[in-house]
VEXMI-235339 format. One record per residue (C-alpha): y, x, z. Coordinates in steps of 0.25 Angstrom, whole numbers, plus 5000, padded with zeros to 4 digits. Each point is the difference from the previous one (the first is absolute). Layout:
! VEXMI-235339
Y	X	Z
...
***
This chain:
! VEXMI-235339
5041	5036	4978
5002	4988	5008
5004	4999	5015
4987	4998	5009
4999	5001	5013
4996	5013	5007
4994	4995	5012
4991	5012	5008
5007	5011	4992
5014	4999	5009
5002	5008	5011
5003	4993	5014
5015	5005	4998
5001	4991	4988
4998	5013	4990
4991	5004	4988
4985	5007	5003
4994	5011	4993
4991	4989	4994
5012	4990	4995
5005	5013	4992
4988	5004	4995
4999	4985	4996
5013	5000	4994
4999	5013	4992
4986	4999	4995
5007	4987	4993
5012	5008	4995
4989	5011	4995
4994	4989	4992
5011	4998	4992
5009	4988	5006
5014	5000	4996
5006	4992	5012
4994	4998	5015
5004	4990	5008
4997	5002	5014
4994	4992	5009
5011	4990	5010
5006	5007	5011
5009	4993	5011
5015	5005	5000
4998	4997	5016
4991	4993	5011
5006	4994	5010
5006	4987	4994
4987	4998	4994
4990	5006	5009
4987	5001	4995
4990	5008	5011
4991	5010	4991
5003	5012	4992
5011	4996	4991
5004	5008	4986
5015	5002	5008
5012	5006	4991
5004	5010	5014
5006	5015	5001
4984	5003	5002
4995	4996	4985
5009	5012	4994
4991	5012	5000
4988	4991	4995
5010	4990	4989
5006	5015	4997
4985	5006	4998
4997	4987	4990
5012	5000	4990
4998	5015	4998
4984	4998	4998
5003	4988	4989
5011	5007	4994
4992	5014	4996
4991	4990	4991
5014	4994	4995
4999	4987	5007
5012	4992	5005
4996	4991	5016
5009	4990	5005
4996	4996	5014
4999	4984	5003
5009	4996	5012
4998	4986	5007
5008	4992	5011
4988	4995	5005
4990	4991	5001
5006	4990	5005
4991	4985	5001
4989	5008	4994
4997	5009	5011
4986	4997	5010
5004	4996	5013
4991	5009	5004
5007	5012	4994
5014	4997	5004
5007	5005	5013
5006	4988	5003
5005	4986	4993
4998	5000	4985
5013	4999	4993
5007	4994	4987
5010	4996	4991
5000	4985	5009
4992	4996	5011
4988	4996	4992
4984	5001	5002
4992	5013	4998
4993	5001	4989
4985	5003	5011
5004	4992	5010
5008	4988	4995
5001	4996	5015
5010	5012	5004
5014	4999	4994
5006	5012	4996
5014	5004	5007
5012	4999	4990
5006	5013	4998
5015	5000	5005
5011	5005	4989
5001	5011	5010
4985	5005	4998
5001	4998	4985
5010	5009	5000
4993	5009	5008
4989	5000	4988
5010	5004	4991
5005	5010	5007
4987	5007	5000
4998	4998	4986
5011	5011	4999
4995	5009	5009
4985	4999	4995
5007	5003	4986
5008	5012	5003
4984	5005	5006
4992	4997	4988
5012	5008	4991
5000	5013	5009
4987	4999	4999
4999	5003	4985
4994	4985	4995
5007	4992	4988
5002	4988	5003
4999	4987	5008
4992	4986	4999
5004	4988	5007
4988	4994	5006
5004	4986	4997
4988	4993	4996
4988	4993	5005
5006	4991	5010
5004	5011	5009
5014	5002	5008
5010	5002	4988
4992	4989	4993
5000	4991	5010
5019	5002	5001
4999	4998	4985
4991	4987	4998
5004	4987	5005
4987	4995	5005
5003	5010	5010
5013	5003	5002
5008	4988	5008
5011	5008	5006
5015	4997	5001
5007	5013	4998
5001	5008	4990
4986	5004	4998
4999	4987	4998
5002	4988	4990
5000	4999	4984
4992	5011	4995
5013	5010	4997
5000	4998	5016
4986	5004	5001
5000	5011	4992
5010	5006	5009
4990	5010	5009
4994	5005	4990
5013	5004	4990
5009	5004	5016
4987	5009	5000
5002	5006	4986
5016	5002	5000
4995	5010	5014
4991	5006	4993
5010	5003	4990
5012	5005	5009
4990	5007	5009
4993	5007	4989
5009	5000	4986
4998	4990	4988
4991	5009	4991
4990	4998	5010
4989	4989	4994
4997	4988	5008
4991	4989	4996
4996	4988	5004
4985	4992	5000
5002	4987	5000
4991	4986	4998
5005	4991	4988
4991	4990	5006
4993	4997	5011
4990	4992	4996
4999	4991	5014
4998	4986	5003
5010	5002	5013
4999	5009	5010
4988	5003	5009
4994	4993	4988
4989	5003	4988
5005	5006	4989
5000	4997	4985
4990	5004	4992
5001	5005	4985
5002	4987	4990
4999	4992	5013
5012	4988	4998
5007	5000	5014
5015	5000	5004
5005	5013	5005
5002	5000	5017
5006	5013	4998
5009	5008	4988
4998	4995	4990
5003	5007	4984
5015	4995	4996
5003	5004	5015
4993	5013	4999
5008	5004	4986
5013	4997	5007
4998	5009	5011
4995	5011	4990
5014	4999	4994
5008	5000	5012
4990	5012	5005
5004	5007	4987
5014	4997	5001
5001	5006	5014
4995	5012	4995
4985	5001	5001
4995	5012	4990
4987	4992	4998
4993	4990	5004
4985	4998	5004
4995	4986	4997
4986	4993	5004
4997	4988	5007
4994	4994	5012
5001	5000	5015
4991	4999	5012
4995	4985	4997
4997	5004	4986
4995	5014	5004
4991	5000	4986
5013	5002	4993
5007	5013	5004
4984	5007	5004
4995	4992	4988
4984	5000	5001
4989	5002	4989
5001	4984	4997
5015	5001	4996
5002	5004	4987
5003	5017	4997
5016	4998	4997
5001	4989	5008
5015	5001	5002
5005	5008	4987
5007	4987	4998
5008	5000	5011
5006	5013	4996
5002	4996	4987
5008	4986	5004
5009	5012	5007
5002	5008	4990
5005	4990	4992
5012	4998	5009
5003	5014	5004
5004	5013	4995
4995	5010	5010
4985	5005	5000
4987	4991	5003
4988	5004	5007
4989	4990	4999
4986	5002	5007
4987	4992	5003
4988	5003	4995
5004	5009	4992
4989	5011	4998
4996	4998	4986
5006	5011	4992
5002	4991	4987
5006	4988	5008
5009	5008	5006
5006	5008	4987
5001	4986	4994
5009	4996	5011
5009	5009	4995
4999	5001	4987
5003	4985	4999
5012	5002	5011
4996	4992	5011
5005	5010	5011
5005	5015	4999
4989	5004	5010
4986	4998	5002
4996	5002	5015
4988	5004	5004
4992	4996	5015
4987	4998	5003
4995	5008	4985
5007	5013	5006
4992	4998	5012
4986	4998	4990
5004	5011	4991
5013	5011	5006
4996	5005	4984
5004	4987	4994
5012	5005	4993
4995	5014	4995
4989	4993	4995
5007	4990	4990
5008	5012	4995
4989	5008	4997
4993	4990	4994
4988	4997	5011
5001	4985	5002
4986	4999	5000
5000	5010	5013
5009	4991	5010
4994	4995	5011
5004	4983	5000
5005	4996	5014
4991	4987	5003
5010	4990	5006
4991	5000	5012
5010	5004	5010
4989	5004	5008
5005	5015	5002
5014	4998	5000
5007	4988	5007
4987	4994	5006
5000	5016	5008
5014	4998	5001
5002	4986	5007
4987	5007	5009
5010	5011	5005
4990	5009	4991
5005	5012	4992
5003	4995	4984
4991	5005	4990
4991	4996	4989
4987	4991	4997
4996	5006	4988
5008	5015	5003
4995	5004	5017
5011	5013	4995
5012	4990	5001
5009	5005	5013
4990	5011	5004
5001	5009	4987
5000	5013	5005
4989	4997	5010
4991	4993	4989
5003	5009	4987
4988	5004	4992
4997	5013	5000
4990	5009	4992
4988	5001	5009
4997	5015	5004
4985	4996	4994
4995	4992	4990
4989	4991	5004
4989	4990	4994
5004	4986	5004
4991	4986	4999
5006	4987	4998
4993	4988	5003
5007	4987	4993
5010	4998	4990
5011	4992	5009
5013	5003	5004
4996	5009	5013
4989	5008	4991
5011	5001	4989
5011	5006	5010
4990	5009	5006
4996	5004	4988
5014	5003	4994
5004	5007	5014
4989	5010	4999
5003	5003	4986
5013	5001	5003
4998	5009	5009
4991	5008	4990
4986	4997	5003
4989	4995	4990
4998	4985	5002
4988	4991	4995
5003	4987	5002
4989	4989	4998
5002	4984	4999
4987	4992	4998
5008	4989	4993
5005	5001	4984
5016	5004	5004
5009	5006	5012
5008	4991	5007
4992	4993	5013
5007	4987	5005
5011	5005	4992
4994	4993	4987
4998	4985	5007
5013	5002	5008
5007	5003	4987
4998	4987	4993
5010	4991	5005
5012	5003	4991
5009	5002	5014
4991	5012	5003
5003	5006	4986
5003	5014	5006
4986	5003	5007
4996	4999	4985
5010	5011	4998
4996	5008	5012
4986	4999	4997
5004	5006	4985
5010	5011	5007
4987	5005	5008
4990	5000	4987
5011	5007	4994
5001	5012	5009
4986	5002	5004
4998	5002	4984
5012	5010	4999
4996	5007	5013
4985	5001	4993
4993	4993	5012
4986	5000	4993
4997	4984	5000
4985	4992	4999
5000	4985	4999
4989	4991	5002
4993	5009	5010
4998	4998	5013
4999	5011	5011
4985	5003	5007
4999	5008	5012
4991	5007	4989
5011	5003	4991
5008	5007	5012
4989	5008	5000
5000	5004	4989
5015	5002	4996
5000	5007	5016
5016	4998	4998
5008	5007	5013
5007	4986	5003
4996	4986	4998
5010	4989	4999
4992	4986	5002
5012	4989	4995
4988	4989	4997
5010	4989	5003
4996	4986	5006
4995	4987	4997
5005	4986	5003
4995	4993	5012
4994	4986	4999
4998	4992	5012
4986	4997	5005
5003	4983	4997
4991	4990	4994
5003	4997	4986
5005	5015	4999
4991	5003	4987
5004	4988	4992
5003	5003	4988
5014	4996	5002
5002	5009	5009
5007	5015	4994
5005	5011	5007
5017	5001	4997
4995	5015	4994
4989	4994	4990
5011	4989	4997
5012	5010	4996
4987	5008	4992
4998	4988	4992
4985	5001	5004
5003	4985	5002
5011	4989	4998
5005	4990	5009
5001	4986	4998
5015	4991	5001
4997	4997	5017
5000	5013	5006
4998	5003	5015
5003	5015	5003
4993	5003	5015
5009	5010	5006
5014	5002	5001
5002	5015	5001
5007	5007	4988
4988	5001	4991
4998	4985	5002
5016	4994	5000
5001	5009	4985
4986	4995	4994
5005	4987	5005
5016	5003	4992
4993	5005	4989
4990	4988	4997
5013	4989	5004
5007	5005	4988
4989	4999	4991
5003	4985	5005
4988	4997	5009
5002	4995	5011
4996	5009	5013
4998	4998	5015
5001	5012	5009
4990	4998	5012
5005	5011	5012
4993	5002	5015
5013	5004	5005
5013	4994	5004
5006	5004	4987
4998	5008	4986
5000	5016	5001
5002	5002	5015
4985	5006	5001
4996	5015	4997
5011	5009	4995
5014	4994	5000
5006	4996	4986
5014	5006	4999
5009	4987	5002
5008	5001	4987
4985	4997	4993
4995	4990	5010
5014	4991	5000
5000	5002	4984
4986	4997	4998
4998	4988	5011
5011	4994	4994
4996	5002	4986
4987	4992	5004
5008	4989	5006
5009	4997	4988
4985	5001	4992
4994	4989	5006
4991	5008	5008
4995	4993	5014
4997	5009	5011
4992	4997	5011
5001	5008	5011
4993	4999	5013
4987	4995	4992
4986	5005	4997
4991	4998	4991
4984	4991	5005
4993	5001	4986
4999	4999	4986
4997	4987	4993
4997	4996	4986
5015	4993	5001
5006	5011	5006
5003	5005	5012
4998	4994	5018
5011	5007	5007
5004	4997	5015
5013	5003	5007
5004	5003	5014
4997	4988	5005
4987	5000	4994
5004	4989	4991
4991	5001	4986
5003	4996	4986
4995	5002	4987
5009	5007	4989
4996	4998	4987
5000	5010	4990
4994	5005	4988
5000	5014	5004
5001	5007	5015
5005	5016	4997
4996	5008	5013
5013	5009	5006
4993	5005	5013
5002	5013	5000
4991	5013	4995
4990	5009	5007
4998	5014	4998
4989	5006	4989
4998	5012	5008
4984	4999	4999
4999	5015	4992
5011	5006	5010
4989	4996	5011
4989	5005	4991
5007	5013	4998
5004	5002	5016
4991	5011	5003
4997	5006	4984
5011	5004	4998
5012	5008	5009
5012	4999	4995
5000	4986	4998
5012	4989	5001
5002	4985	4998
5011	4994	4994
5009	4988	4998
4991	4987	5000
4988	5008	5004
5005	5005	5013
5006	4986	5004
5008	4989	4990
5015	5000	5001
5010	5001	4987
5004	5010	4989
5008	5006	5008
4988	5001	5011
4991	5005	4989
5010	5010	4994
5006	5008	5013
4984	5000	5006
4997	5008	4986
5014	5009	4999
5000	5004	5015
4984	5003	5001
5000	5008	4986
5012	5007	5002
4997	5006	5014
4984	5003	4999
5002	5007	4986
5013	5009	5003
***
């Protein structure tokens, strides 16, 4: 199990919840060989960051203590991750005081605030409570130790020279630099013995154009700003040579963001190759990770040597199973993480509690296990989507007699449309996991028919579950019926094609993907946006996916114009005016409506006062996300049919 942050499961002295080991052992109950915890800060003072911190202190003991012994009774090793800090990364707003650095250089949020170099005095000091965090995390039973030093943060920034500008010896060529994180690793060893593992996570490359820059896309031809490979290679050598037991390599920092939280539009193994240029030049063991969920991808790493190690995030928080099941067999079974980052780091970088899209059991497992109901009931579900699917696996789950109807000729919703670009691959495969469990859990199924307030009376089921969905919005515009005109959900459905000029009118994430999809087919598309910019309305698009996919647009010629509305709809193409009510005509063969969706919640009004027990889900109680449709359907189903 990779490291994630466990923001909202931490005590405010710094130590583990009840929740966070009940997270951590319903993973090591699911099979995982080695977890990897979450960072914590070996101290908080020299970089002072104001909210609950995870703090390596005398008070984590009992609960560090509680944790190795729950993973070790299902024979599962845990190493804790331990950071020097944040460094130029941390929010302003978050910090105590004056952010700090390897050298006085801008931060990351708010490039006009330099940060404070740290002294050779207070670098010290940070390796001095390396030790003491060390000789904690051993009494209290754990195994081993990670060095947080990717990502851009506070050991990354000593060791790359984008960063680091310092003229003592944490200074200098990048033997010098490394000298932090090696002076940390000799402490560990004499304060805690040799036989006791520490590993490092590290960046081969940076994949930056400079700092506070963008980052460098996959394929995209750009000189590195940061570290870049051949470097990268020598400082795993020297990091083996000082006596690392392993090394944990991805890529990536702050201004590439899509690299170490890679989204759904990076490729699943995106950075098996760094691991594998690693291996290549050292002899201790390799973890790789990054999108690394699919069971035969991941053997195949393996088995063709490309690291020692396959380590698991974001798929563990999808599916705690995920191991168990490729041993017994079960692939078919695994929930698929969606790259969406919506339940993870977008609640995260919110303050929020982690936890999952597509699994609303991720970090609260013991207060949202399902249990047997004490009775069995009849339950009605209206619509085929994935809130009417959730609900209907919950409540038979839970061991209840579920009928689920769906008017159209498959299960799937918005899933189907939203599954066709081939960077949205895994909704296909959550669609499939979900047709895959209702069968096995025997949820009786009816296609092609569409539920009557005459046939809940007849059925007389003891819940109702109405997950009718939505349908798109199209602006009340002149023009709007022309045949040119097509909705982006018809478009992905292939109920019509569109043309070589395209103009896509909304610039939410429904409308920037439509608009990547159909620029790599080679048309060429315009975004027209109301708003300042691209994906700032409705809910927020976690940044790692917005940077990534805004970027992506960018290097695929498509032009975004923002603070623009559309006037009507011509045989040519399309009037828009800006902000300063300046009109123009764009012409285009074929103008693909992104506006937004509207609930279908016509039979959930039409059964208000037929039937009792009656609850609307997902698109139907109001349009949001998968992960808005999924959590309405688990939390109503799983409380009202205990």
């Amino acid at each position: 199990m990779a490291p994630m942050e466990t923001i909202g499961m931490i005590n405010p002295d710094g130590s583990l919840t009840q929740r966070a080991i009940d997270y951590y052992v319903e993973r090591a109950k699911g099979g995982v060989g080695l977890i990897i915890s979450g960072l914590f800060k070996v101290e908080n003072d020299i970089d002072p960051l104001t909210y609950g911190q995870p703090l390596v202190s005398s008070a984590v003991l009992p609960s560090f203590t509680e944790l190795s012994e729950a993973v070790h009774s299902f024979g599962t090793k845990i190493f804790v991750q331990l950071t020097a800090g944040y460094g130029r990364t941390a929010s302003p707003s978050e910090l105590r005081g004056q952010p700090v650095s390897a050298s006085a250089i801008p931060n990351y949020w708010d490039p006009a605030i330099i940060c404070k170099e740290l002294t050779t005095e207070e670098v010290e000091g940070l390796v001095k409570a390396f030790g003491v965090a060390a000789m904690i995390v051993k009494l209290a039973g754990i195994d081993g130790i990670e060095l947080h030093g990717h990502e851009g943060y506070l050991f990354d920034q000593f060791t790359a020279a984008v960063w680091n500008r310092r003229a003592d010896k944490f200074g200098g060529d990048l033997k010098s630099r490394l000298t932090f994180p090696i002076e940390t690793l000799n402490i560990i060893r004499k304060t805690v013995g040799k036989d006791f593992p520490v590993q490092y996570r590290f960046g081969l490359k940076h994949y930056i154009k400079g700092t506070n820059a963008k980052g460098i896309l996959p394929g995209e031809e750009y000189k590195e700003g940061g570290r870049d490979i051949d470097e990268g290679l020598e400082m795993a050598e020297l990091l083996q040579k000082a006596g690392f037991d392993a090394l944990h390599v991805d890529a990536g920092c702050y201004e590439s963001w899509y690299w170490p939280h890679p989204p759904m539009y990076q490729e699943h193994g995106c950075m098996v190759d760094m691991a594998e240029k690693v291996k290549e030049v050292v002899k201790v063991p390799v973890l790789t990770v990054g999108r690394l969920g699919i069971p035969e991808l991941a053997e195949r790493i393996i088995e063709e040597g490309k690291a020692d190690i396959v380590a698991l995030g974001r798929a563990l928080l999808a599916d705690p199973d995920w191991p168990m099941k490729v041993q017994e067999g079960r692939a078919e079974d695994i929930r698929p993480c969606l790259g969406c980052h919506d339940g993870c780091m977008g609640r995260i970088t919110e303050g929020k509690t982690l936890s999952c899209a597509v699994n609303p059991a991720t970090g609260r497992e013991r207060l949202y296990e399902l249990r047997p109901a004490l009775k069995s009931k009849r339950v009605l579900v209206a619509g085929g989507g994935v809130a009417g699917m959730e609900a209907a696996r919950v409540a038979a789950v839970m061991g209840h007699k579920v009928t689920l109807y769906e008017k159209g000729k498959s299960l799937g919703g918005h899933l189907i449309e939203a599954s066709v670009p081939d960077f949205k691959e895994d909704l296909r495969r959550l669609n499939n996991w979900y047709k895959t469990q209702l069968r096995k859990l025997g949820v009786e199924i009816k296609l092609e028919t569409e539920v009557t307030p005459e046939l809940v009376e007849r059925e007389n089921p003891e819940e109702v579950f109405v997950a009718t969905g939505s349908n798109s919005i199209k602006p009340d515009v002149p023009g709007i019926e022309r045949s040119t005109v097509v909705t982006a959900m018809d478009l992905l459905l292939g109920r019509k094609k569109a043309g070589d000029s395209v103009v896509v009118v909304g610039g939410g994430l429904i409308g920037c993907e439509t608009a990547l999809w159909l620029a790599k087919q080679g048309r060429k598309v315009t975004i027209v946006e109301m708003l300042p910019e691209a994906m700032v309305a409705g809910l927020p698009v976690p940044r790692e996916n917005r940077i990534m996919l805004l970027e992506l647009l960018a290097v695929n010629n498509v032009n975004i114009l923002a603070d623009t509305g559309i006037q009507e709809v011509t045989s040519e193409g399309i009037i828009i005016i800006n902000k300063t009510l300046k009109r123009r005509t764009i012409k285009s063969d074929t103008v693909v409506l992104a506006v937004g969706l509207k609930s279908d919640d016509k039979l959930y009004k039409s059964l208000r006062r037929k039937a009792v027990h009656l609850h609307a889900l997902g698109d139907c109680r109001e349009p949001r996300n998968i992960m808005g449709a999924i959590w309405d359907s688990y939390e109503v189903a799983h409380v009202i049919l205990k």
